[in-house]
N, C-alpha and C positions, 0 to 999 in steps of 0.2 A: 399920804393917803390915809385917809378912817375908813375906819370899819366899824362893827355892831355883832356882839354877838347874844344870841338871846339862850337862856338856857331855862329849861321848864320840864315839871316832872311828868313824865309818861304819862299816857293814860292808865287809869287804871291801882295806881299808885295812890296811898291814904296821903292828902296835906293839911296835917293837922294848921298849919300858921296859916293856909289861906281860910280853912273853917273856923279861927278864931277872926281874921280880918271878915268875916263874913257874918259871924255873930256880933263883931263891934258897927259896921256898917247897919244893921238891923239894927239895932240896940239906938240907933241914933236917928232910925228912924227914915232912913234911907230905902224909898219904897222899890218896888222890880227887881233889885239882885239876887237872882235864883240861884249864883255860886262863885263861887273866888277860888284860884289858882295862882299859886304864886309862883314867883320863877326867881333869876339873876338876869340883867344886863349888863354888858363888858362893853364900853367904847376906847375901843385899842386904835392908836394912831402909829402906821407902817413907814418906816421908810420904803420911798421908792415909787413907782408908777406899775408894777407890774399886775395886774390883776387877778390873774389864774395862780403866780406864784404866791399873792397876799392868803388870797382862800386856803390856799392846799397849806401852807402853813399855819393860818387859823384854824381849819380841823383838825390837825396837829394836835394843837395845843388845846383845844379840846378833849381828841380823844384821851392825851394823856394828862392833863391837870384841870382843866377849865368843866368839865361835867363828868358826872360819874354816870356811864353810860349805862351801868346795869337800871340807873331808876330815874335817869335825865333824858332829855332829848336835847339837841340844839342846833341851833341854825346862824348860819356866818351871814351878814350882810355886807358887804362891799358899798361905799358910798360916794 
């Protein structure tokens, strides 16, 4: 089984790396980008077929290595 997991910083939260990807996209000339947010993607591959047991273990690991919850968010995708 895969999965996907996305990790992205709060609202609210200063990103300076998406404001410099967003002053290079400008810079280049790139018209309509009114803002950039940058994150992590994790495509983890599970043993097994269980569904409900893949998640609860991906927020796991989450909450204890994969995002820092005080200034991340993140979401498991099962695929």
């Amino acid at each position: 089984m895969k999965a996907r997991v996305f990790v992205t910083l709060k609202n609210g939260i200063l990103d300076p790396q998406g404001k410099a990807i967003e002053g290079a996209l400008k810079s280049l000339d790139f018209k309509g980008i009114e803002s950039v947010r940058q994150g992590k993607i994790f495509e983890i591959e599970l043993a097994g077929a269980d569904r409900a047991g893949a998640e609860h273990l991906l927020r796991e690991a989450c909450e204890k290595l994969l995002a820092n919850q005080v200034v991340e968010d993140f979401q498991v995708e099962i695929l």
